[in-house]
N, CA, C and O atoms as a Maestro MAE file, in Angstrom:
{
 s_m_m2io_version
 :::
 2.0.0
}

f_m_ct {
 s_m_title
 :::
 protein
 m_atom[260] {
  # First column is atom index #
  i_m_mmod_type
  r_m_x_coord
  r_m_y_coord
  r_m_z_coord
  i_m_residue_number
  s_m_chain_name
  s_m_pdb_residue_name
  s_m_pdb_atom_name
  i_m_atomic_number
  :::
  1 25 -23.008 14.584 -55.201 1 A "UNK " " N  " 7
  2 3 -21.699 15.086 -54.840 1 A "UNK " " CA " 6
  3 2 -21.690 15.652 -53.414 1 A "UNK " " C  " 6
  4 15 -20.738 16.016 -52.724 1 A "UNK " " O  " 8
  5 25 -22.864 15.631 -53.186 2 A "UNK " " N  " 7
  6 3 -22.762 16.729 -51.700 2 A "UNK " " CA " 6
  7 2 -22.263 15.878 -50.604 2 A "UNK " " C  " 6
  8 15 -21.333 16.038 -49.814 2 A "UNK " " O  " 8
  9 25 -23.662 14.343 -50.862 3 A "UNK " " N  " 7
  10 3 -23.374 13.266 -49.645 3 A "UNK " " CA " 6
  11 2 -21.911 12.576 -49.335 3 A "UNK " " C  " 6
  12 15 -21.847 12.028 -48.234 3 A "UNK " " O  " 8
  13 25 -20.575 12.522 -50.257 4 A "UNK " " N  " 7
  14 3 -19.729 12.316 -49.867 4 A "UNK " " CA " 6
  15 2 -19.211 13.268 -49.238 4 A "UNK " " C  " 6
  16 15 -18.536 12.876 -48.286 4 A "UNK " " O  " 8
  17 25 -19.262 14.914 -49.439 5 A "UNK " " N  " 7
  18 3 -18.559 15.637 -48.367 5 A "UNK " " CA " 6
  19 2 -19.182 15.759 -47.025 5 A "UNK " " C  " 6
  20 15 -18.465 15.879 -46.032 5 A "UNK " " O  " 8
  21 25 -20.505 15.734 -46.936 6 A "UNK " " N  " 7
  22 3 -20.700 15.459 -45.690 6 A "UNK " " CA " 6
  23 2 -20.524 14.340 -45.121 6 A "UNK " " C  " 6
  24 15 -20.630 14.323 -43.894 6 A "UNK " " O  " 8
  25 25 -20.313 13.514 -45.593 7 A "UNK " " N  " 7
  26 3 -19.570 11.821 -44.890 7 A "UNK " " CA " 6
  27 2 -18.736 12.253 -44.184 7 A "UNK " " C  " 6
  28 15 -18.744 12.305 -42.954 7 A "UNK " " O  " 8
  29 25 -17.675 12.716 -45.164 8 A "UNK " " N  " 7
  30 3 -16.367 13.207 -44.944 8 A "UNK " " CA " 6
  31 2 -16.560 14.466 -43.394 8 A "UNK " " C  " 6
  32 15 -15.721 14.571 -42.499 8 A "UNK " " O  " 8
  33 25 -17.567 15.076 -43.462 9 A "UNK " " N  " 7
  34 3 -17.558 16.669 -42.457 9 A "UNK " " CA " 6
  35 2 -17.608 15.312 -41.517 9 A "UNK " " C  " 6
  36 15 -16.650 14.962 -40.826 9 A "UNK " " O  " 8
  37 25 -18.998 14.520 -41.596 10 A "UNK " " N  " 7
  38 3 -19.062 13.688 -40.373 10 A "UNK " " CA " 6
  39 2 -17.980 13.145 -39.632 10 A "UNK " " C  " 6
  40 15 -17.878 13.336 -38.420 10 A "UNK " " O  " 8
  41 25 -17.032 12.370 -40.398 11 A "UNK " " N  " 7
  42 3 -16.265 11.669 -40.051 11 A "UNK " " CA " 6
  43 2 -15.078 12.738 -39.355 11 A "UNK " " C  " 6
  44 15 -14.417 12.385 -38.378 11 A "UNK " " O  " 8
  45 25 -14.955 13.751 -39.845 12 A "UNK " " N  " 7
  46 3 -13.851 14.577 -39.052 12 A "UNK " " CA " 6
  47 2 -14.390 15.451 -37.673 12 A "UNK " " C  " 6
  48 15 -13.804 15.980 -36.729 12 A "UNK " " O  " 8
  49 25 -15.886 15.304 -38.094 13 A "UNK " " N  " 7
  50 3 -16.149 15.807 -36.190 13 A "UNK " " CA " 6
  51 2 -16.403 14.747 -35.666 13 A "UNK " " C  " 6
  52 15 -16.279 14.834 -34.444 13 A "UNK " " O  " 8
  53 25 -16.723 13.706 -36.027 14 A "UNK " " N  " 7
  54 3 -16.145 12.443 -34.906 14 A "UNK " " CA " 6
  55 2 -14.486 12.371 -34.575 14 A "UNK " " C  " 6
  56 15 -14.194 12.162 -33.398 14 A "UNK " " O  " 8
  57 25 -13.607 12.501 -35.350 15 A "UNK " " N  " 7
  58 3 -12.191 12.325 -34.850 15 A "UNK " " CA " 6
  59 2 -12.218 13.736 -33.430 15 A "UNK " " C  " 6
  60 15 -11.937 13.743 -32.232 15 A "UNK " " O  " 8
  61 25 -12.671 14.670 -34.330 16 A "UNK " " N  " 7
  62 3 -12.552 15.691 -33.212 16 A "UNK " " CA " 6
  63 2 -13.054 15.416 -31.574 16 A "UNK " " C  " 6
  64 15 -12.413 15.856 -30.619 16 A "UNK " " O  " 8
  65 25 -14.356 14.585 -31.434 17 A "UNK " " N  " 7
  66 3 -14.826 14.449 -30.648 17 A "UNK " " CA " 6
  67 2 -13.733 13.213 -29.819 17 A "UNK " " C  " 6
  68 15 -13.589 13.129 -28.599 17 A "UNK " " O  " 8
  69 25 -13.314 12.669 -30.469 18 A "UNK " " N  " 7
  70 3 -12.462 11.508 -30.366 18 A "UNK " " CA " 6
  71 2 -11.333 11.861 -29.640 18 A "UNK " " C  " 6
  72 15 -10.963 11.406 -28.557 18 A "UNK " " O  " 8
  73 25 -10.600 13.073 -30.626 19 A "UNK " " N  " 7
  74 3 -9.490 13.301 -29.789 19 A "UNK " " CA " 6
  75 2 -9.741 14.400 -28.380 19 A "UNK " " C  " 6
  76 15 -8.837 14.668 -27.588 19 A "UNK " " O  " 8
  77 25 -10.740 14.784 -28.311 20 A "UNK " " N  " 7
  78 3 -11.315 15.427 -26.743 20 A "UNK " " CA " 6
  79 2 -11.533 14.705 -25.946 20 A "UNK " " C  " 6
  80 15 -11.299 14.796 -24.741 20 A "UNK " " O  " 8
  81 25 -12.224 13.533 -26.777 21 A "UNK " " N  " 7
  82 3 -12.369 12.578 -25.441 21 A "UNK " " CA " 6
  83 2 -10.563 12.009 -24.634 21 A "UNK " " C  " 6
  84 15 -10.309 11.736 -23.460 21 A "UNK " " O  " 8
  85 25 -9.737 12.017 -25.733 22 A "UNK " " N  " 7
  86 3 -8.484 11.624 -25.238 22 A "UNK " " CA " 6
  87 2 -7.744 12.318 -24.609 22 A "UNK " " C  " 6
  88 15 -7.178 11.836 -23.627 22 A "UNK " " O  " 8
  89 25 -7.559 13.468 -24.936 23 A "UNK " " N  " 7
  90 3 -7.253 14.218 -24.025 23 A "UNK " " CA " 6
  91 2 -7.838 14.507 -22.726 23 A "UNK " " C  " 6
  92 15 -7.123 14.872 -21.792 23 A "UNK " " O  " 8
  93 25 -9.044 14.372 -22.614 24 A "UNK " " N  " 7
  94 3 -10.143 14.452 -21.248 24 A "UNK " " CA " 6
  95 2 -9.047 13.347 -20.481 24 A "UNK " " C  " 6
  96 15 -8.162 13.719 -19.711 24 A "UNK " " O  " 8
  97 25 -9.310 11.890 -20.871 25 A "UNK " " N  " 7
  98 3 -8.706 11.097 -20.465 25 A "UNK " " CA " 6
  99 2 -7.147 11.023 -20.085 25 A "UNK " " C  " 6
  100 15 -6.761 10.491 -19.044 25 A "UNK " " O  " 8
  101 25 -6.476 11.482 -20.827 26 A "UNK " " N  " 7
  102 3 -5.061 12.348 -20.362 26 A "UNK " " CA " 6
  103 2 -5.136 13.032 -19.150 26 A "UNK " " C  " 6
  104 15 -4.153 12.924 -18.417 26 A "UNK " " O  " 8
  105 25 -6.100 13.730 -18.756 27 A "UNK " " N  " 7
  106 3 -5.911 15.147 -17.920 27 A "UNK " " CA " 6
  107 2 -6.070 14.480 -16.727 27 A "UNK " " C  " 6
  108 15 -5.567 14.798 -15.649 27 A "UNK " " O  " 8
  109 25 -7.010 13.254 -17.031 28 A "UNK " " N  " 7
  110 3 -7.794 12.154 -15.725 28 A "UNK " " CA " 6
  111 2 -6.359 11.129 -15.231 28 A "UNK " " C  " 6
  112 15 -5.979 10.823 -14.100 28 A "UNK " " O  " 8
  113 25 -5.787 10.774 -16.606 29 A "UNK " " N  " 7
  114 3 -4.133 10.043 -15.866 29 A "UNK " " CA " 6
  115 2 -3.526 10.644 -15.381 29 A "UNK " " C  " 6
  116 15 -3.108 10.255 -14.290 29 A "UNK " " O  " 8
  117 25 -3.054 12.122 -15.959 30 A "UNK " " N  " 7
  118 3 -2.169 12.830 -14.946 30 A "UNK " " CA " 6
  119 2 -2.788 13.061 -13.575 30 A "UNK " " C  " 6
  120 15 -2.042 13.095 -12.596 30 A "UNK " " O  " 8
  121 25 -3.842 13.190 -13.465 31 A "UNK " " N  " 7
  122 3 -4.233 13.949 -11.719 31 A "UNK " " CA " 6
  123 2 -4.108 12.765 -11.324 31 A "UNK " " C  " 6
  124 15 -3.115 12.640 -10.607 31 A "UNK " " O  " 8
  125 25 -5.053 11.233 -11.575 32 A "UNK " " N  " 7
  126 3 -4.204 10.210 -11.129 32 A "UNK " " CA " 6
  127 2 -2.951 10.078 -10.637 32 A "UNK " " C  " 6
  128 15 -2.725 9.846 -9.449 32 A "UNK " " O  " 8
  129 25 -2.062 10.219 -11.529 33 A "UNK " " N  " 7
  130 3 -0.972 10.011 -11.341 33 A "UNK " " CA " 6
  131 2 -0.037 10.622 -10.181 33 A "UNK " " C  " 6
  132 15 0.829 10.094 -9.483 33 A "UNK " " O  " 8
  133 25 -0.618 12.141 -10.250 34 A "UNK " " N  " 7
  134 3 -0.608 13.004 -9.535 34 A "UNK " " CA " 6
  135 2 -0.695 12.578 -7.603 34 A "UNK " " C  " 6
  136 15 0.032 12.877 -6.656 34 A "UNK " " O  " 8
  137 25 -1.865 11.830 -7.722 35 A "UNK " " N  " 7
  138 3 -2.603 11.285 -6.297 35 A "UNK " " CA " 6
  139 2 -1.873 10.267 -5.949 35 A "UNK " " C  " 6
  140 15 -1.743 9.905 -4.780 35 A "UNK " " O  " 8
  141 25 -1.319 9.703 -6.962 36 A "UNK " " N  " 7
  142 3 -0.341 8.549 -6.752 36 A "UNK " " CA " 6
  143 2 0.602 9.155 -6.042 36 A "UNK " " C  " 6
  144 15 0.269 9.237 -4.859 36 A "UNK " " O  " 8
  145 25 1.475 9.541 -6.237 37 A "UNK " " N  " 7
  146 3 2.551 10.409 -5.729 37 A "UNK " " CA " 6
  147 2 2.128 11.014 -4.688 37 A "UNK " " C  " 6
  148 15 2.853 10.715 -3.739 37 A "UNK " " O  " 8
  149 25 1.103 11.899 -4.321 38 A "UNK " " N  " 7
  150 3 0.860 12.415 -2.904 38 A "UNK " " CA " 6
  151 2 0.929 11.134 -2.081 38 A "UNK " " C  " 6
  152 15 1.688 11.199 -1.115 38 A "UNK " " O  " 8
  153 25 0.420 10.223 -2.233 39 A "UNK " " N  " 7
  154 3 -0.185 8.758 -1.946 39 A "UNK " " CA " 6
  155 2 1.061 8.267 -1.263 39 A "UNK " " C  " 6
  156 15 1.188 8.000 -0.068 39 A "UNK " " O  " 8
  157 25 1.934 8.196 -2.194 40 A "UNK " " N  " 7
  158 3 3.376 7.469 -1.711 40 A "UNK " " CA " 6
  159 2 3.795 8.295 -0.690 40 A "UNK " " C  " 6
  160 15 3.982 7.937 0.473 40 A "UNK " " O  " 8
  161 25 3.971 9.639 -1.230 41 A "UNK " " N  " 7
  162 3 4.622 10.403 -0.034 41 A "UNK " " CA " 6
  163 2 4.126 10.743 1.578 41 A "UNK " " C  " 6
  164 15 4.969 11.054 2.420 41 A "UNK " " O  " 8
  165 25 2.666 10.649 1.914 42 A "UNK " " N  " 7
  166 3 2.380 10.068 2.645 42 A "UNK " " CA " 6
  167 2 2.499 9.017 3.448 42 A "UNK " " C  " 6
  168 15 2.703 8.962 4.661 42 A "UNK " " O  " 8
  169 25 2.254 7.640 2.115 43 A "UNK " " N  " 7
  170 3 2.889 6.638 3.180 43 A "UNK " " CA " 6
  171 2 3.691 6.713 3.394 43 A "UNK " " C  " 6
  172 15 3.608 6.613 4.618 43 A "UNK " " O  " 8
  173 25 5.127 6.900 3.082 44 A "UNK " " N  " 7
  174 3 6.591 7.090 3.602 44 A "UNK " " CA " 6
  175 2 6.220 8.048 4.814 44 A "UNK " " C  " 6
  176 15 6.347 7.429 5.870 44 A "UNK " " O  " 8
  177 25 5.769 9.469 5.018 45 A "UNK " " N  " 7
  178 3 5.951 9.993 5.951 45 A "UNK " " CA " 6
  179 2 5.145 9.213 7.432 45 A "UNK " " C  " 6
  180 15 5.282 9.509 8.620 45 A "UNK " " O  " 8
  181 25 4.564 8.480 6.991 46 A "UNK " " N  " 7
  182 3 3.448 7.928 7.858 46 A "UNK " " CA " 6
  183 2 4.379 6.773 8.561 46 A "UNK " " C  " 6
  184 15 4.410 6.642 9.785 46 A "UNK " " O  " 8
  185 25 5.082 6.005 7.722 47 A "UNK " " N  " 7
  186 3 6.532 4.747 8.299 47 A "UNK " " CA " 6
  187 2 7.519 5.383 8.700 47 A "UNK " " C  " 6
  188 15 8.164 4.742 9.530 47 A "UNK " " O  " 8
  189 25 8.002 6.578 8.423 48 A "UNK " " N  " 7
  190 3 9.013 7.908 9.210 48 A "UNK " " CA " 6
  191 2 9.047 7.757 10.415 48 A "UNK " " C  " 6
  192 15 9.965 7.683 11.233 48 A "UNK " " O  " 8
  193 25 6.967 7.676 10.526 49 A "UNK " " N  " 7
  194 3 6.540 8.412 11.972 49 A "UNK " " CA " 6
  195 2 6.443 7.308 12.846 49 A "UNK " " C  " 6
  196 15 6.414 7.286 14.076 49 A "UNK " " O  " 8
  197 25 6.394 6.327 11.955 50 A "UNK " " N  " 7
  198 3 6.000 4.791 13.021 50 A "UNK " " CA " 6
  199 2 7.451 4.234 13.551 50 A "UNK " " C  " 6
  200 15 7.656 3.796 14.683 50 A "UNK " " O  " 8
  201 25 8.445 4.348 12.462 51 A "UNK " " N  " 7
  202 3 9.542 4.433 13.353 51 A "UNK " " CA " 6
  203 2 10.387 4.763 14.346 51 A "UNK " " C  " 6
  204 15 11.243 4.186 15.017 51 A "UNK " " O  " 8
  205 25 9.804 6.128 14.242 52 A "UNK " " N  " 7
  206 3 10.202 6.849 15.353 52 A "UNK " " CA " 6
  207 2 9.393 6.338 16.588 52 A "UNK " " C  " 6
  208 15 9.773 5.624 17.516 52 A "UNK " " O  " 8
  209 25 8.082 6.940 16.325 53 A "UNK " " N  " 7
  210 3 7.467 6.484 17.567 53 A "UNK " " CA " 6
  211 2 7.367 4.803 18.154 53 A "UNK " " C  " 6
  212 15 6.473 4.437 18.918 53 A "UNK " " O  " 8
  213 25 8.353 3.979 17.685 54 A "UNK " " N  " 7
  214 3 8.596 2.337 18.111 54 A "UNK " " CA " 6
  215 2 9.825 2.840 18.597 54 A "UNK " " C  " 6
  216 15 9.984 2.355 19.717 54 A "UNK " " O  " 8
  217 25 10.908 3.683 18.255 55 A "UNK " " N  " 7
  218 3 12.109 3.950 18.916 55 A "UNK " " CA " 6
  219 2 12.136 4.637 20.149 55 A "UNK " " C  " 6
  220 15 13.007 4.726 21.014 55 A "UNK " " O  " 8
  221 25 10.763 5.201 20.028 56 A "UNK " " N  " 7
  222 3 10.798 6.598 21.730 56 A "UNK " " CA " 6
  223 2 10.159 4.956 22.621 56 A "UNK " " C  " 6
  224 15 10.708 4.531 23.638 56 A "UNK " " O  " 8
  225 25 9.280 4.454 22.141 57 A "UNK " " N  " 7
  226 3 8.534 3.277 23.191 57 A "UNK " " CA " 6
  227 2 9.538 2.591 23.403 57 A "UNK " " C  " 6
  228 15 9.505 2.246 24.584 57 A "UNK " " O  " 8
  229 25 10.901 1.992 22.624 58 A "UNK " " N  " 7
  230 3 11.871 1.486 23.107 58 A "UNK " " CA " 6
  231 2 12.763 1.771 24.068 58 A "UNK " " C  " 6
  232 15 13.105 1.190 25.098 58 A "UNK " " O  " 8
  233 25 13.119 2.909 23.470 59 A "UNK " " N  " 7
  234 3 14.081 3.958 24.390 59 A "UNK " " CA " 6
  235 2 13.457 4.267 25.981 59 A "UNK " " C  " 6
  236 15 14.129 4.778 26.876 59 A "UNK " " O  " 8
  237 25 11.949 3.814 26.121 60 A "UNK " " N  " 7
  238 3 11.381 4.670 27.347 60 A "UNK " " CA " 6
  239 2 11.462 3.086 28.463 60 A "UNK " " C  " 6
  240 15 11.513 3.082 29.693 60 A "UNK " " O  " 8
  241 25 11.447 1.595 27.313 61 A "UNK " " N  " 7
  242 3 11.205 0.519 28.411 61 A "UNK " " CA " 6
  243 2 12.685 -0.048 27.989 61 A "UNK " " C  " 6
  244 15 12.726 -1.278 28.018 61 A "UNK " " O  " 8
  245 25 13.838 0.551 27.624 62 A "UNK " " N  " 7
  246 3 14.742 -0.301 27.773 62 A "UNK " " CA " 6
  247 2 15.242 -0.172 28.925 62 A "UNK " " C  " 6
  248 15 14.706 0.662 29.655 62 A "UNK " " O  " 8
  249 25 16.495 -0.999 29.487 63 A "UNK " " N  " 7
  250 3 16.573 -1.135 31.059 63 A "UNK " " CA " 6
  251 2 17.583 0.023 31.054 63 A "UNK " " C  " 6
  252 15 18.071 0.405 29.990 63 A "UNK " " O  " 8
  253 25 18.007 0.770 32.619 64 A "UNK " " N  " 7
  254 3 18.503 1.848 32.449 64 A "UNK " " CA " 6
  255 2 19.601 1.356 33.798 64 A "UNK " " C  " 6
  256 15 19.304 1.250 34.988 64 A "UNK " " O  " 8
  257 25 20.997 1.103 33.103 65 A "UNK " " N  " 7
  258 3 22.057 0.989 33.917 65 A "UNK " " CA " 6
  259 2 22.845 2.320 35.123 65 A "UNK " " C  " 6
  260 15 23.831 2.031 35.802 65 A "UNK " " O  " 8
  :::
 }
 m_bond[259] {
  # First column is bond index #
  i_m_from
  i_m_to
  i_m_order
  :::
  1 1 2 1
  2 2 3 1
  3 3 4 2
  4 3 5 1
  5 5 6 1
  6 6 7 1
  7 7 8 2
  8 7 9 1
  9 9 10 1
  10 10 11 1
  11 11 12 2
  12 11 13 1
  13 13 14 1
  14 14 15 1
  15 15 16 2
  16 15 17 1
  17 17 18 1
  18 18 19 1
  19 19 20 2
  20 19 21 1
  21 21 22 1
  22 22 23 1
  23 23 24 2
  24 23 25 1
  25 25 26 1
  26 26 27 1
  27 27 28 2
  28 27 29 1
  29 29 30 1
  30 30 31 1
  31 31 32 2
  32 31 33 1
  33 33 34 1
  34 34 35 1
  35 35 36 2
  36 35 37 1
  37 37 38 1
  38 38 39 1
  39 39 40 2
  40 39 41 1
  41 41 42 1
  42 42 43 1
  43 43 44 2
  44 43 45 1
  45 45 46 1
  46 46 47 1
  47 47 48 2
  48 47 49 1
  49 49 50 1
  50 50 51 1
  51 51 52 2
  52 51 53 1
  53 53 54 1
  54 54 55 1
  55 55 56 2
  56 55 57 1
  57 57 58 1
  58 58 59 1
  59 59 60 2
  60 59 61 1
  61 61 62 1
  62 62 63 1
  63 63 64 2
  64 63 65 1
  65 65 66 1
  66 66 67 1
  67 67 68 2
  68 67 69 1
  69 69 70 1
  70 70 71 1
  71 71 72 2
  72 71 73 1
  73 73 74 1
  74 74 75 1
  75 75 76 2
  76 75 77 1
  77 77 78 1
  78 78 79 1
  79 79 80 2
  80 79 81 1
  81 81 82 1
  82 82 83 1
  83 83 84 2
  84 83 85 1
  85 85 86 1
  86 86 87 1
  87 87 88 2
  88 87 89 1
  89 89 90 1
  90 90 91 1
  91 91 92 2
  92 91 93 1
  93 93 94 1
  94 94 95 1
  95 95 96 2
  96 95 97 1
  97 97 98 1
  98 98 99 1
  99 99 100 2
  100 99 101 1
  101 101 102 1
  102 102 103 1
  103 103 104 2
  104 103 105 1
  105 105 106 1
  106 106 107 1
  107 107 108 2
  108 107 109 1
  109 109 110 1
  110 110 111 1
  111 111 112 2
  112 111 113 1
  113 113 114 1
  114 114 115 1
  115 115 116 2
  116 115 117 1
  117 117 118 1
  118 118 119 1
  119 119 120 2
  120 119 121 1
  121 121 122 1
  122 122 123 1
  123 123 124 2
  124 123 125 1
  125 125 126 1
  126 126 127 1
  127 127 128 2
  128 127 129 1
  129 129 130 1
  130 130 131 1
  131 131 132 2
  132 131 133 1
  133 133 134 1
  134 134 135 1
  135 135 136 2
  136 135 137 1
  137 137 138 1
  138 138 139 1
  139 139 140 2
  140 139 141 1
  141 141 142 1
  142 142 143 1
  143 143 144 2
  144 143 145 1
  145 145 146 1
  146 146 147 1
  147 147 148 2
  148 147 149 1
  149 149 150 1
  150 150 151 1
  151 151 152 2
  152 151 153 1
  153 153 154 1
  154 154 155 1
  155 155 156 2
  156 155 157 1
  157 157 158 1
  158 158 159 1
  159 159 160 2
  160 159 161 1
  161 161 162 1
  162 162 163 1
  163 163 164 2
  164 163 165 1
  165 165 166 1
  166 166 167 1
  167 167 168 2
  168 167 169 1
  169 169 170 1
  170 170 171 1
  171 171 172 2
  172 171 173 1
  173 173 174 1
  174 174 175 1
  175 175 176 2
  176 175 177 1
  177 177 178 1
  178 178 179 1
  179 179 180 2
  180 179 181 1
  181 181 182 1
  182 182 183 1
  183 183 184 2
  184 183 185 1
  185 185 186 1
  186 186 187 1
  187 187 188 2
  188 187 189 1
  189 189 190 1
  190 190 191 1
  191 191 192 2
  192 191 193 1
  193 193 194 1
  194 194 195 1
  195 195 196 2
  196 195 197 1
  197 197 198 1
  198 198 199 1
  199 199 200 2
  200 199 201 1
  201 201 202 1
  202 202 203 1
  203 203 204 2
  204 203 205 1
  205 205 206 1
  206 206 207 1
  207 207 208 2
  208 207 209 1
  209 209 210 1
  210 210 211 1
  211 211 212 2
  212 211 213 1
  213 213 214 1
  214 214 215 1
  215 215 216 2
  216 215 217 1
  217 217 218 1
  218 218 219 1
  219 219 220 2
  220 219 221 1
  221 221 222 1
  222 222 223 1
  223 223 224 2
  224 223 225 1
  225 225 226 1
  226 226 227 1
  227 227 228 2
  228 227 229 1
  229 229 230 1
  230 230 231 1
  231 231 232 2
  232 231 233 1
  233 233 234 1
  234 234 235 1
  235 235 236 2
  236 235 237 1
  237 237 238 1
  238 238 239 1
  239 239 240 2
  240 239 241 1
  241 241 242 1
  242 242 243 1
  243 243 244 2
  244 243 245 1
  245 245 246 1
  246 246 247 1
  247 247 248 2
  248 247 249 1
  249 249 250 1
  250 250 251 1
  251 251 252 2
  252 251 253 1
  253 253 254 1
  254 254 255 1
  255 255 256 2
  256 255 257 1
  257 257 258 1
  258 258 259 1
  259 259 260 2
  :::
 }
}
């Protein structure tokens, strides 16, 4: 009678371990996700800056009436 409840203990500290590991993995998508988003917002500020600075190089060799 004993060896089925410890089957049973076994099997529920494996889920436990199971669901830590998933959540670990959760915590790892969000900061991902997280970097993603810094990521983007960067590049946008980075094409902001390239625009501008192609508009001052324009503005400095266009012809001046």
């Amino acid at each position: 009678m004993i060896e089925p409840f410890s089957a049973w203990i076994d099997f529920q500290e494996q889920m436990i371990e199971l669901q830590r590991a998933q959540l670990e993995a959760t915590k790892r998508a969000i900061k991902a996700g997280s970097d993603m988003i810094d990521a983007q917002k960067a590049a946008e500020q980075a094409a902001k800056a390239n625009i501008r600075a192609w508009q001052s190089w324009l503005d400095l060799w266009k012809p001046r009436r």
